[in-house]
KOLMINU-318841 format. One line per field, with one value per residue (C-alpha): residue in one letter; x, y, z; residue number from 1. Coordinates in Angstrom, 2 decimals. Example, Ala and Ser with C-alpha at 12.3 -4.5 7.8 and 13.67 -1.06 7.14 Angstrom:
BEGIN
residu <- (a;s)
u <- (12.30;13.67)
v <- (-4.50;-1.06)
w <- (7.80;7.14)
num <- (1;2)
This chain:
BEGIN
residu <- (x;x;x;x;x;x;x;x;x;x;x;x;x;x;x;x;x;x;x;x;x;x;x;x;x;x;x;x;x;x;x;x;x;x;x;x;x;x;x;x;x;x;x;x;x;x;x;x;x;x;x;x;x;x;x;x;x;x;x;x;x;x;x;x;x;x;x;x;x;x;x;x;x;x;x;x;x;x;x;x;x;x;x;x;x;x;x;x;x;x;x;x;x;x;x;x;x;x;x;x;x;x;x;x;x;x;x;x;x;x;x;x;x;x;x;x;x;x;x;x;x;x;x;x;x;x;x;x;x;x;x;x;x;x;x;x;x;x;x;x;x;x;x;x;x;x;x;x;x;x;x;x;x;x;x;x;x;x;x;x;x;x;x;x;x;x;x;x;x;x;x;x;x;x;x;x;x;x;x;x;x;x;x;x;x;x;x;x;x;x;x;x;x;x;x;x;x;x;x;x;x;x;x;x;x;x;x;x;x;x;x;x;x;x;x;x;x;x;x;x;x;x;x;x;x;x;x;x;x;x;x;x;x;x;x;x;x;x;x;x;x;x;x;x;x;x;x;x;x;x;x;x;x;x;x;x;x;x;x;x;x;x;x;x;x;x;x;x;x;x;x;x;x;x;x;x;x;x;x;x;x;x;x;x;x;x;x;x;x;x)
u <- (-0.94;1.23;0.96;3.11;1.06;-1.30;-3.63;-4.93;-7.54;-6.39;-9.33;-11.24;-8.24;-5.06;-4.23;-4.45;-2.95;-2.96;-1.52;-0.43;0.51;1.75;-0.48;-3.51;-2.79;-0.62;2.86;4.83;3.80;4.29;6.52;4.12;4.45;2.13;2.38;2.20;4.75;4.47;6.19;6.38;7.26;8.61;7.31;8.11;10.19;12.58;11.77;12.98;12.15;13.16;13.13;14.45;15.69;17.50;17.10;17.44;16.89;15.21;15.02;12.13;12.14;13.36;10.99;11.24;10.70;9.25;9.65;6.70;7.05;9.83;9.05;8.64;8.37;7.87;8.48;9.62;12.96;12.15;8.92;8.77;9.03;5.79;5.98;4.34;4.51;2.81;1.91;1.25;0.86;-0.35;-0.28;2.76;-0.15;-2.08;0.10;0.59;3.40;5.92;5.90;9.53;10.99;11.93;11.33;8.69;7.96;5.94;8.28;11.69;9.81;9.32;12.88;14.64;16.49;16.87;20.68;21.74;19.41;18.88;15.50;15.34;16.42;17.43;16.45;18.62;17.54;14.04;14.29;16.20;13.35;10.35;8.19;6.63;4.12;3.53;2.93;0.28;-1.59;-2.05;-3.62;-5.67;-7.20;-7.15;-9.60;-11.69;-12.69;-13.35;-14.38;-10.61;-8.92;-7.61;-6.03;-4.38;-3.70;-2.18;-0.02;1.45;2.46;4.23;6.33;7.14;8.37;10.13;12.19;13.16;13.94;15.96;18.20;18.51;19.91;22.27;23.97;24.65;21.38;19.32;16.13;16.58;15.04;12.95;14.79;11.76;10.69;6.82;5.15;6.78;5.38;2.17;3.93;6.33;3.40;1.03;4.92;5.53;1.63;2.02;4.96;3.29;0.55;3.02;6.17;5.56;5.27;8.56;8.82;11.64;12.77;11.87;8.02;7.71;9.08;7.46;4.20;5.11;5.97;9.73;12.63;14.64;17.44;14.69;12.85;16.36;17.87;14.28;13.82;17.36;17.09;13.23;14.19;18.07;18.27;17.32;14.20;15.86;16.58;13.38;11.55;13.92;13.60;9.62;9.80;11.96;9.92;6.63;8.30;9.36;5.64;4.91;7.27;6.30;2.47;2.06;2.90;4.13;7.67;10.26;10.48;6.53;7.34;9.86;7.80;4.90;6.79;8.15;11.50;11.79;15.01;14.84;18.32;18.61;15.89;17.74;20.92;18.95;16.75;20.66;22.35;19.04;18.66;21.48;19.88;18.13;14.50;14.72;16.83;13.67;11.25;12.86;13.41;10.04;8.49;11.21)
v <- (13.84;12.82;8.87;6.72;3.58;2.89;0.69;-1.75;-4.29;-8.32;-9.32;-7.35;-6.07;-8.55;-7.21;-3.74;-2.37;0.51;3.62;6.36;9.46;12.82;14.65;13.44;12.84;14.27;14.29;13.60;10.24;11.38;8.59;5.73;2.52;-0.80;-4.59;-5.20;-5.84;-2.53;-2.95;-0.02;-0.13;3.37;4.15;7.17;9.67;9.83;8.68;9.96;7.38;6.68;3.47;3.66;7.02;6.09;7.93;6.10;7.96;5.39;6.44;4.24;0.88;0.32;-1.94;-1.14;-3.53;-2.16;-4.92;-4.70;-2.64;-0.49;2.71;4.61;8.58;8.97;11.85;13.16;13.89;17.12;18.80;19.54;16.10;13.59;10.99;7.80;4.23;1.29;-0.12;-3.22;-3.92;-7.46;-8.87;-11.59;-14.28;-14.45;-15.92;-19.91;-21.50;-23.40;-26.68;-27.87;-24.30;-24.67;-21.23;-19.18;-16.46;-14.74;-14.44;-14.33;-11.33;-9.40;-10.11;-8.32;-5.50;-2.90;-1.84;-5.05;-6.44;-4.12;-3.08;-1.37;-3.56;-1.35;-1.46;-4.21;-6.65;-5.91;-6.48;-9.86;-11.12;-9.66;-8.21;-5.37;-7.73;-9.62;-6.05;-5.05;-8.32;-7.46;-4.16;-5.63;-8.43;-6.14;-3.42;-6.04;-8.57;-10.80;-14.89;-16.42;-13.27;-13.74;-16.74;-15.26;-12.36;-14.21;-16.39;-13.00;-11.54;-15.00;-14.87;-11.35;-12.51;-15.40;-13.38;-11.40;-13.88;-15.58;-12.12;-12.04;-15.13;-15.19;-11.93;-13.89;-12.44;-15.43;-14.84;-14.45;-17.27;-15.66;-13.86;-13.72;-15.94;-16.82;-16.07;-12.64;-11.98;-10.21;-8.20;-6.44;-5.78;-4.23;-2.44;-0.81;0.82;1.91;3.60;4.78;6.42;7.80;8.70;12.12;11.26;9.63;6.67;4.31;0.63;-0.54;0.53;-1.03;-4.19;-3.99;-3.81;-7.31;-9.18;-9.45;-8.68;-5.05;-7.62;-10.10;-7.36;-5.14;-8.22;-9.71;-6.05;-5.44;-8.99;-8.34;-4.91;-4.58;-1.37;-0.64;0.07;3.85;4.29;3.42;6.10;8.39;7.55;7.45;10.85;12.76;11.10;12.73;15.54;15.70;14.98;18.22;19.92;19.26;19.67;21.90;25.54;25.08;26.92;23.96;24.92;23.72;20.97;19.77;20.01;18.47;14.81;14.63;17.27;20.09;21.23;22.31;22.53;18.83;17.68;19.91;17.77;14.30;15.37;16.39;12.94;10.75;13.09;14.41;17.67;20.76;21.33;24.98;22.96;20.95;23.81;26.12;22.79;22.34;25.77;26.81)
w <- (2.79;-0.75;-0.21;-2.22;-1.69;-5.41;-4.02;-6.93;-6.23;-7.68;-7.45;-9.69;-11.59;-12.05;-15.23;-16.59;-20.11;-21.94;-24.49;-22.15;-24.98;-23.03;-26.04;-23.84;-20.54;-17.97;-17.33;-15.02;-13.43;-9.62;-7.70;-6.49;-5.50;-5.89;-5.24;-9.24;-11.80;-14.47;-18.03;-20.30;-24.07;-25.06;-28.24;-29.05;-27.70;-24.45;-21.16;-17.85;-14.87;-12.11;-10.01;-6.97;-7.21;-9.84;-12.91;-16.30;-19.84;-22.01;-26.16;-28.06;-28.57;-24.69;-22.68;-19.05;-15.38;-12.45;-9.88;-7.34;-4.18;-6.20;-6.02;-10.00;-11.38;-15.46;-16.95;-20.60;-21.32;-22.92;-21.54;-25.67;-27.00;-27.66;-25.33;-25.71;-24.19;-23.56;-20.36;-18.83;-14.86;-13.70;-10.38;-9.76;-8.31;-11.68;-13.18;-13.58;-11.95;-14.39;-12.21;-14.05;-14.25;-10.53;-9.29;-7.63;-9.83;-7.76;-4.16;-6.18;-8.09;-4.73;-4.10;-7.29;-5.77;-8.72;-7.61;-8.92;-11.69;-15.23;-15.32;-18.52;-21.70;-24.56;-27.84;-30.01;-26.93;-27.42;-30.88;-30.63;-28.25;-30.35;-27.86;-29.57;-30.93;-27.57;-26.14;-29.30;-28.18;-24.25;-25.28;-27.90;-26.03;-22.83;-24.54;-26.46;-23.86;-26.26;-25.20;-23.88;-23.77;-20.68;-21.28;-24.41;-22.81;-19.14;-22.24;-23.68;-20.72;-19.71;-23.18;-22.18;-18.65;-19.84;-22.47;-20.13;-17.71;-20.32;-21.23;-17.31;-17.15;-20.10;-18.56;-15.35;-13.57;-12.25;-10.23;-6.48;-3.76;-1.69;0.98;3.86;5.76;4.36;7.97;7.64;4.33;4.88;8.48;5.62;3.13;5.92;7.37;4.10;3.58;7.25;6.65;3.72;5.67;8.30;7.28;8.27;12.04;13.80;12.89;14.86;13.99;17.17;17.15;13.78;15.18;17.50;15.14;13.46;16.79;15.91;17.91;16.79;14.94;13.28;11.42;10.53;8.91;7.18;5.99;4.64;2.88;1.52;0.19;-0.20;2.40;5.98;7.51;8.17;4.82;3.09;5.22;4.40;0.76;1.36;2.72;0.08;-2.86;-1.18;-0.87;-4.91;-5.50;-3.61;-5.35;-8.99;-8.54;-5.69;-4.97;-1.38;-0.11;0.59;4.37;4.81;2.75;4.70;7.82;6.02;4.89;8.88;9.00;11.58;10.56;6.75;6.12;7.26;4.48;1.96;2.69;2.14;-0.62;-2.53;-0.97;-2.48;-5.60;-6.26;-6.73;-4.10;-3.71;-5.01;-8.26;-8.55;-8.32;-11.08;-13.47;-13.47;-13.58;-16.70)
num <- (1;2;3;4;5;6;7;8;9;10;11;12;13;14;15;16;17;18;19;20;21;22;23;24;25;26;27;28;29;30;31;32;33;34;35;36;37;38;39;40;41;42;43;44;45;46;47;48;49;50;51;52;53;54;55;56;57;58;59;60;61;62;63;64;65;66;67;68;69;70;71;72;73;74;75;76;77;78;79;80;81;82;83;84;85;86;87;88;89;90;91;92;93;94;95;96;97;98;99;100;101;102;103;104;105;106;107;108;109;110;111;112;113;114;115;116;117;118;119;120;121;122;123;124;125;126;127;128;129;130;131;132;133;134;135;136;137;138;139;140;141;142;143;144;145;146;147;148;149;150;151;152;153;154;155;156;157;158;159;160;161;162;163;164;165;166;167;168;169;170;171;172;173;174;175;176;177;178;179;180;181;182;183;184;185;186;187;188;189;190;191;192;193;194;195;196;197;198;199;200;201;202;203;204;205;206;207;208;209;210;211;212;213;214;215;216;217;218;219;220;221;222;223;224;225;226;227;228;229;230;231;232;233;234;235;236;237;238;239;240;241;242;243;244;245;246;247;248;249;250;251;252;253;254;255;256;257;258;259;260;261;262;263;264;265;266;267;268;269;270;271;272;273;274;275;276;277;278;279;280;281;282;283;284;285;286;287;288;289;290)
């Protein structure tokens, strides 16, 4: 099965940075999910992704947020153009708590719900808050290991978060309180791989409240406020993004891929694939083999 879930040890690897240039590796990033914070620096040509399932275009010099838990695709903009970004992922825990900033970094993080907050900043932003060099630094002290590089490099990547932060806030965006209860915390982290692992089989709200000892109205609400949609929803959204991985790097007819991501009826998954995408599975298919 096409799982979403990126599993990404914290222990062993809080941090991870690097070059990612289409010349060398391959393209498109299939959608995925992890519990890590991912920044990309376009620097050179244009970037399709999509967060969410919603699709941005982002030209160089744009520096885009993946909150953690949000669900992400890259791709070029033109299967012809040289793409190449960089990336940074880091785990919302390692970094140090700002004792007088009066927030939680870390829970209001896993509360940003990308309809409402801007997660890519263009390129005259990016300029004003001078994070090209910040970025050159992570990848530098990330590749050489050299004696305090983590320090320097867990410093750099809280400049980059505070910048942004700050252009958050100036537009009116401040960072949300934590909208779950703490004791529910880890139930919605072990929900979300579970669904993960078996969105093809039928899933119901009340056997995965069941699952986290909470009554059917407890987990709907919890859920809605942890991830700004219902529990019905985001397996509906897990499905049809397993189902575009299948379709841009396998060979398999949409009818068995619509049985394979949990739909009987595949003129029902054709309708939700177009309602989430905005597009058919046979659209997908000939886009990507022209």
């Amino acid at each position: 099965m096409n799982n979403l879930y990126e599993y990404i040890d914290p222990i062993t690897l809080p941090y991870e940075a690097f070059c990612f240039d289409s010349a060398s590796s391959k393209c498109p990033i299939p959608a995925h999910w992890h519990y890590y914070v991912e920044l990309l620096y376009v620097l050179e040509g244009r970037v399709r992704v999509s967060i969410d399932n919603k699709v941005r275009i982002c030209p160089e010099g744009t520096v885009i947020f993946f909150p953690p838990k949000s669900v992400h695709a890259i791709d070029a903009f033109d299967a012809a153009e040289h793409m190449r970004y960089y990336v940074i992922k880091f785990d919302p825990g390692s970094l140090p708590h700002g004792k007088t900033d009066d927030l939680n970094l870390r829970s209001s993080l896993y509360g940003i719900n990308t309809d409402v907050y801007p997660c890519c900043f263009e390129t005259g932003k990016v300029r004003e808050m001078k994070l090209f060099a910040l970025f050159e630094e992570v990848l530098e002290e990330y590749r050489t290991k050299d004696y305090a590089g983590t320090m320097i490099l867990t410093a750099d990547i809280c400049k980059i978060m505070g910048k942004l932060l700050r252009c958050w806030q100036k537009e009116g965006y401040l960072l949300p309180a934590p909208g779950v209860h703490p004791l529910y915390e880890l139930s919605f982290d072990r929900i979300l791989e579970y669904i993960d692992s078996h969105y093809f089989e039928e899933l119901t709200v009340e056997k995965l409240s069941s699952m986290c000892n909470m009554s059917h109205s407890t987990f709907s609400m919890n859920f809605y406020r942890r991830y700004g949609k219902t529990c019905k929803e985001y397996i509906t959204a897990t499905r049809i993004n397993a189902a575009e991985n299948m379709l841009l790097f396998s060979k398999y007819d949409v009818a068995f891929i619509a049985q394979e991501v949990g739909y009987s009826d595949c003129s029902y998954f054709i309708r939700c694939y177009k309602k989430l995408k905005g597009v058919t599975p046979g659209q997908v298919r000939r886009r990507n083999n022209g």
